[in-house]
C-alpha positions in Angstrom: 86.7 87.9 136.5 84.8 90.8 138.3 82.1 92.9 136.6 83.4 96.9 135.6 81.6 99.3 137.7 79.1 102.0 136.7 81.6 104.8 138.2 84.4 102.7 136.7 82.6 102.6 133.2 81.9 106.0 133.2 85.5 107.1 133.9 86.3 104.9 130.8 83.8 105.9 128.9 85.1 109.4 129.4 88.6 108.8 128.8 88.2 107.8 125.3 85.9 110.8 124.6 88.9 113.2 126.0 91.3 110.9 123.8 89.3 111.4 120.5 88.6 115.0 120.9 92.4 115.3 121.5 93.1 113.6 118.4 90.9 115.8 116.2 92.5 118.4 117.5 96.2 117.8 117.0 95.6 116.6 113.8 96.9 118.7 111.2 95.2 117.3 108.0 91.2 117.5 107.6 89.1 114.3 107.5 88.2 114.7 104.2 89.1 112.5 101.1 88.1 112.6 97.5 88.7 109.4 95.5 88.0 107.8 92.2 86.3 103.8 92.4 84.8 101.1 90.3 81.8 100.0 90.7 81.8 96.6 91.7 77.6 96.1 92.4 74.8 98.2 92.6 71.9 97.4 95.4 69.1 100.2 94.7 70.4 103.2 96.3 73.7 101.8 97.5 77.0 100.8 95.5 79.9 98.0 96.3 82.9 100.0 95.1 87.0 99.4 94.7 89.5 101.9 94.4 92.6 99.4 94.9 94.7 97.1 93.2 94.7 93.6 93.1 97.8 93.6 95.6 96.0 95.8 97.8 92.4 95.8 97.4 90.2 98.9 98.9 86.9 98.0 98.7 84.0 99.7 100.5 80.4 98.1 100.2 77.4 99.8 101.1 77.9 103.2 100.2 75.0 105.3 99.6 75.2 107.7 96.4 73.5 110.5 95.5 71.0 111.2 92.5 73.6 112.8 90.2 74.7 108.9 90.3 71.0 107.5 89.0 71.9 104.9 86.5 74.8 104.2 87.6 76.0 100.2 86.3 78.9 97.5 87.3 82.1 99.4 85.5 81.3 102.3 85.5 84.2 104.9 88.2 82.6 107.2 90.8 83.5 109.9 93.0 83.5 109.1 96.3 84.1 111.1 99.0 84.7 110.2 102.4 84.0 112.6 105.6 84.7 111.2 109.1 85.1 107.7 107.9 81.4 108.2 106.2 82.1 106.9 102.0 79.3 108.7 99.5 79.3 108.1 96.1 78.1 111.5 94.6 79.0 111.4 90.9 79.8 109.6 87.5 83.5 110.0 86.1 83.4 107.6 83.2 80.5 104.8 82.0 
């Protein structure tokens, strides 16, 4: 198998930029979502969260969270919102 050129990477490269930016653009909803999780763990200023079921588990680990979530324990449901495929926990629903 032969090695991909530098011209031949770049056009690549390239491609998939073109690709993605015509994606965000024909998209019609925004890439922005708001949802409601349990905390599974907390790891200082990061939280192991699930917003699924047990059929179909959603669960996101590492996601930083803001002050207004200081205190924060295992149990307790948090806002999380989720820009660009970036999770943030940013407050307490219910302890």
């Amino acid at each position: 198998m032969s090695e991909i050129s530098p011209r031949e990477l770049a056009a690549f490269r390239e491609m998939g930029r073109r690709s993605a930016l015509s994606d965000m653009r024909s998209r019609q909803d925004a890439a922005f979502r708001r949802d409601r999780m349990v905390v599974k763990a907390v790891h200082g200023g990061t939280v192991d969260v699930d917003g699924g079921s047990s059929a179909i588990p959603m669960r996101l680990n590492g996601v930083p969270m803001t002050t207004a979530c200081a205190g924060v324990r295992v149990g307790d449901v948090v806002v999380v919102d989720t820009y660009m495929h970036k999770p943030l926990a940013i407050g307490v629903l219910a302890r």
